[in-house]
C-alpha angles and dihedrals in degrees: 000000000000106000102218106240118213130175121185136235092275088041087055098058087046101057088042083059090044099053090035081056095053101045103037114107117254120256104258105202104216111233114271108263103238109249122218118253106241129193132189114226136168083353094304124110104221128185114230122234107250103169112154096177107066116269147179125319101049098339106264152149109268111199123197094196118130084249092067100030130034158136111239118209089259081061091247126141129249118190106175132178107220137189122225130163092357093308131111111211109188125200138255140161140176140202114261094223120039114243107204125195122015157057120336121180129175121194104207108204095193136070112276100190088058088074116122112259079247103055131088123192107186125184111203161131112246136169097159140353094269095037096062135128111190146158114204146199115211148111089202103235081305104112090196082045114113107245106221144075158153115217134181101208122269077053101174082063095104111252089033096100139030116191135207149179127247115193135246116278095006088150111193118026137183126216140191157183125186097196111192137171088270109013153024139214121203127183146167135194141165103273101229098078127001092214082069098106096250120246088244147000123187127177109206116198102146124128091268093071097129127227122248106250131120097339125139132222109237151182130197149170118201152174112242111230084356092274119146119257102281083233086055085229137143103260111215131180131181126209117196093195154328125229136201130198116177114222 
């Protein structure tokens, strides 16, 4: 004998819940977009390289971990290649705003000329790879090779570069471009005492000068070709401070 089921107006609403609760699809939470580090450093934010597929220059791994980038309680800059898991991940960062014309100056508190034949440290505004200012520090894999210049991107077109050597055990340096309209003035002298004669002076004022336009202030470390430091060792280099005058 069929019993005659009946269910109120209150049982109703509860077995409507009840069967919207049951077929309803479940809330799926989207992953979590990965955000940029960001420092703040000689009164710029900047956004730190983190690139795990390898990229330009090189290529090579940029990491943005507190190992290869960070502040030190003195407020001075590290930027380290290290090696982990059989891998070397360089470092890299980049102003957040773009600064235009004017004076950049970066005081390097470590020795240059300690740098692995391998490594390359550029300081530097890019906003592509024909459109660069840079000073770097370098011998190129050539250990006879000097271990400094300034470049105008393209920089193996002749008059782009002009290169220079900075001694052993020079210890704090101080660098800078004066990038104008239609020039620009690079130099580059030891950081003690300014009436000391610089290591090198060189006025630009070929057809490459870039515009001002979206291009960032940055600083690297890196590996060239993407080959490990010959001494197999960690590569470190310290930065006191950056300065900007506008034009």
């Amino acid at each position: 004998m069929k019993k005659n089921l009946f269910v109120g107006s209150a049982g109703v609403g509860l077995l409507l819940l009840m069967m919207n609760c049951g077929t309803q699809a479940p809330v799926v939470e989207k992953p979590k977009e990965p955000t940029d580090r960001v420092i703040k450093f000689s009164g710029f934010d900047w956004i730190v390289r983190n690139d795990m597929v390898k990229k330009g220059p090189g290529p090579n791994y940029f990491s943005n971990s507190e190992d290869n980038v960070w502040i030190d309680k003195e407020g001075k800059l590290h930027l380290k290649i290290t090696q982990k898991d059989g891998n070397w991940y360089c470092a890299g960062m980049y102003c957040k705003q773009p600064l235009g014309y004017g004076k950049y100056t970066f005081y390097v508190h470590s020795d240059i000329t300690l740098l692995d034949q391998n490594v390359v440290s550029g300081l530097f505004t890019y906003l592509n790879d024909v459109e660069e200012i840079d000073i770097e520090f370098s011998k190129w894999s050539i250990p006879e090779n000097q271990n400094a210049q300034f470049a105008i991107q393209p920089s193996d077109k002749t008059g782009n570069k002009y290169r220079f050597q900075i001694p052993s055990n020079a210890g704090p340096t101080r660098h800078s471009f004066d990038w104008q309209e239609d020039q620009i003035n690079f130099i580059s002298q030891v950081n003690s005492d300014a009436a000391i004669a610089p290591y090198a002076a060189w006025k630009y004022t070929g057809p490459d000068v870039p515009k001002a336009t979206t291009e960032r202030m940055r600083i690297n470390l890196w590996l060239f070709k993407g080959q490990m430091p010959s001494d197999l060792k960690e590569q470190e280099i310290v930065i006191d401070s950056v300065t900007f005058n506008k034009n």
